[in-house]
C-alpha positions in Angstrom: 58.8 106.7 106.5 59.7 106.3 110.0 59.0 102.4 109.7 61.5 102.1 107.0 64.1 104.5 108.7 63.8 101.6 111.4 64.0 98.5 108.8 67.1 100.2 107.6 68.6 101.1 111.0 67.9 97.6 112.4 70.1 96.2 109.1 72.7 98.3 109.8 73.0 97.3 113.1 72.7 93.5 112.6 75.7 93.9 110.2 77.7 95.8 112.5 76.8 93.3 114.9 77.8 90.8 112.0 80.9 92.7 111.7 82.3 92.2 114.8 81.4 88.3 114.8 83.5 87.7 112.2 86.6 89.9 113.5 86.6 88.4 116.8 89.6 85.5 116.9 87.4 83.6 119.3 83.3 82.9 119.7 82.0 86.7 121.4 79.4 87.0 124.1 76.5 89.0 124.0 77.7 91.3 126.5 80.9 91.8 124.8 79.1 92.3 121.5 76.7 95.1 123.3 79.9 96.4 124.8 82.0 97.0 121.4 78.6 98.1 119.5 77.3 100.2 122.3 74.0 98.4 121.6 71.7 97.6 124.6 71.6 93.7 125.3 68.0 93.7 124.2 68.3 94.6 121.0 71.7 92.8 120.9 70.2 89.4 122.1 66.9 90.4 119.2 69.4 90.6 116.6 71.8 88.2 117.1 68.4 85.8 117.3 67.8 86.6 113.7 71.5 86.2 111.7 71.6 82.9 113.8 68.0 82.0 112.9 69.2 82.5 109.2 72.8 80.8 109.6 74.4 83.6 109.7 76.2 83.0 113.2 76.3 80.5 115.5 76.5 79.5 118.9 79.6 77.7 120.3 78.1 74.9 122.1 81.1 74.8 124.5 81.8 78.6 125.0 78.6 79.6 124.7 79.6 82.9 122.2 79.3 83.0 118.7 81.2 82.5 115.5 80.2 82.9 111.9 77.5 80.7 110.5 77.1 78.1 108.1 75.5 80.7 105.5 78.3 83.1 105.9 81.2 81.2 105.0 79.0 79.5 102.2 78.5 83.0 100.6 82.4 84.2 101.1 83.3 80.4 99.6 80.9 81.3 96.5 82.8 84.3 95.8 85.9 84.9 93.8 88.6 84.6 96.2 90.4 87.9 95.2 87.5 89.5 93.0 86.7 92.3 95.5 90.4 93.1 96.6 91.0 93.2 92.6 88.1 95.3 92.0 88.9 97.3 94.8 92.3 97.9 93.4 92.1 98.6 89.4 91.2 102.2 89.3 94.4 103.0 91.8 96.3 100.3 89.9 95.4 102.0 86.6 96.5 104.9 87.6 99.9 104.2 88.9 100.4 102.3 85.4 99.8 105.7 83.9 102.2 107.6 86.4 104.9 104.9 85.6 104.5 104.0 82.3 105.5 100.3 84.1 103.7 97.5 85.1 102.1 97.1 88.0 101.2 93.8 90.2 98.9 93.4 92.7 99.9 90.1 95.0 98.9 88.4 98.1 101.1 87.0 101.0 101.1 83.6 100.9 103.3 80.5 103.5 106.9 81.4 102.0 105.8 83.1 99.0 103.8 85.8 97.0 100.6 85.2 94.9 100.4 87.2 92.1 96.2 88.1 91.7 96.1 91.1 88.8 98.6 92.6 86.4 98.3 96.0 84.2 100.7 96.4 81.3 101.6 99.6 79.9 101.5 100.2 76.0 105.1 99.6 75.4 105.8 96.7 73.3 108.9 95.1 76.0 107.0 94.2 79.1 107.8 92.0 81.9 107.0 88.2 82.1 102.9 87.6 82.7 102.6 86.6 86.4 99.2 86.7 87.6 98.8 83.2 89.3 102.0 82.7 89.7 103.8 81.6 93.2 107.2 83.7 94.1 109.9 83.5 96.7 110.5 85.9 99.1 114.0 86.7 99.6 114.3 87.5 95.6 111.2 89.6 94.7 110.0 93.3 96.2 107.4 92.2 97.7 108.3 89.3 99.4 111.1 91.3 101.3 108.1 93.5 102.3 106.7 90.3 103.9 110.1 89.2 105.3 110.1 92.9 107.2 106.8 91.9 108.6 108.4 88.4 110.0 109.2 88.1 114.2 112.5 87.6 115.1 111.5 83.7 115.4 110.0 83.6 111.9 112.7 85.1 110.5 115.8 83.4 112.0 113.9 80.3 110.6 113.6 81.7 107.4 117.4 83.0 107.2 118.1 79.1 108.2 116.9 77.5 104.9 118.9 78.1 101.3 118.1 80.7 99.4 118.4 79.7 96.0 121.0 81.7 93.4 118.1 82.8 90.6 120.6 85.4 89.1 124.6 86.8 89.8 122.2 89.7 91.8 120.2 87.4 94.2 120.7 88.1 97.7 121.7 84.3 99.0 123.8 85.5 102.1 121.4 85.7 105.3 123.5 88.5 106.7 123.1 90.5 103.7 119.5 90.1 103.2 118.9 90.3 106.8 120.3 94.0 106.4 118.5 94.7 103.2 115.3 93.8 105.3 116.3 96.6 108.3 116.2 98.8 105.1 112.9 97.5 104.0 111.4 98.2 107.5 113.5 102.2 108.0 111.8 102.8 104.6 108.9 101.5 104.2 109.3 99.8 100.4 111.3 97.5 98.8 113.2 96.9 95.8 114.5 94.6 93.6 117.5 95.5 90.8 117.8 92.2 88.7 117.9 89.6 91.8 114.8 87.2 90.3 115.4 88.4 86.3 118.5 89.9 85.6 116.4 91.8 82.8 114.4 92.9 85.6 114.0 95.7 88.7 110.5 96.4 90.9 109.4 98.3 93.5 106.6 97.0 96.2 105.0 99.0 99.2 102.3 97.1 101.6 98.7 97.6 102.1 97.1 97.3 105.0 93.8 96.7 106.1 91.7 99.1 108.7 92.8 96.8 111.5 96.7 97.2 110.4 96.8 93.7 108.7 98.8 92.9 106.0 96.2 92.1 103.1 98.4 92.7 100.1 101.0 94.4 98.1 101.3 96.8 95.1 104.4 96.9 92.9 105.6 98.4 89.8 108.3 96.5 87.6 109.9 96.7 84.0 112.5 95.5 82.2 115.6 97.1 83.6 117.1 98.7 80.1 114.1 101.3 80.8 113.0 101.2 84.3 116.3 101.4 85.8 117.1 101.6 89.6 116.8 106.0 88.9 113.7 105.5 87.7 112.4 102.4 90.3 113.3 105.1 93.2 111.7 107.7 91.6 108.1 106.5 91.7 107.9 106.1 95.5 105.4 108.8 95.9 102.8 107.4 93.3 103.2 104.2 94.6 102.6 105.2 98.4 99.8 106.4 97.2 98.6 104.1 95.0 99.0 101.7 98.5 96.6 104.3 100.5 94.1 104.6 98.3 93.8 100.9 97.8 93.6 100.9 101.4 91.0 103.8 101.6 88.8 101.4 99.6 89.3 98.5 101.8 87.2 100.4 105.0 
């Protein structure tokens, strides 16, 4: 029993070790890796022996630290890109669909844009347009506002710089004005959209963020705008906040 306590501790701490290979931005010592893991270098330098021995990690031949492997990024590439942050997702996603009687989105930030990765449609019979795979602009959809209101100063000056294209009479095509709808987006921690990419259309996103505060994705709830008017968009805030924690719960 005590053998097995130790085969299971010694996992653990080669994927903590594992862990923290693949969060660093740039190839990590082994003292730096015994310093964050409060691991003694011994059994840092035995483990890090083995993940590299099995491709895990490797070593950076001019910095002498280490990176992911060979083996790792072949297992992550076999993988459904999205599958676990969709599976991670559903139940919470299911359950705001059942708060709001709406649809709900799940989307990715992409250069420019949104990627649509999982829709839930209520029951009704009028729903919105299908748009799981679909590419959308930012200054015209909830959730790319929430991605504009994560822009620097820089990023966003360029941004405001380029048209923005007219998709409805409602479309925010004035820098200054969406530049003030994006302070709003920041003060409040959501954004909405009332008709500005589908006249027939209104949504509501809120972020989600990973453990180490990055932006990994964003949850929204939309409908056609004869039912889900701007009332009813503000109205589900508090199930889509948290909808947005739980999903981020889940992410740890």
């Amino acid at each position: 029993m005590k053998q097995e306590n130790s085969s299971v501790q010694a996992v653990d701490r080669a994927l903590q070790l594992l862990q923290l290979v693949g969060e660093s931005k740039d190839p990590i010592s082994i003292v730096d890796l015994a310093e964050k893991s409060g691991m003694n270098r011994t059994t840092v330098w035995r483990l890090i022996g083995t993940l590299e021995n099995h491709g895990f990690i490797e070593r950076d031949p001019l910095t002498k630290g280490y990176l992911l492997g060979y083996a790792a990024n072949r297992l992550a590439a076999q993988a459904p890109q999205y599958g676990s942050l969709i599976r991670r997702a559903r139940k919470s996603m299911e359950q705001l669909r059942e708060e709001t009687q709406e649809t709900v989105l799940l989307s990715v930030p992409k250069h420019l844009g949104t990627l649509t990765i999982d829709q839930i449609d209520p029951a009704n019979s009028v729903r919105v347009a299908h748009y799981v795979h679909a590419f959308l602009p930012l200054h015209c959809t909830s959730n790319g506002k929430v991605l504009l209101s994560t822009f620097s100063e820089d990023e966003l000056n360029f941004f405001l710089e380029q048209p923005l294209e007219s998709m409805t009479p409602d479309t925010i095509t004035d820098p200054k004005l969406l530049r003030e709808e994006i302070e709003r987006v920041k003060k409040l921690g959501y954004a909405t959209v009332i008709g500005e990419l589908d006249v027939n259309e209104n949504g509501i996103s809120a972020p989600i963020y990973d453990k180490r505060h990055v932006l990994v994705a964003f949850i929204s709830v939309c409908g056609p705008n004869f039912r889900f008017t701007e009332e009813k968009v503000l109205a589900c805030t508090k199930y889509l906040f948290a909808a947005a924690r739980d999903i981020a719960e889940h992410l740890q």
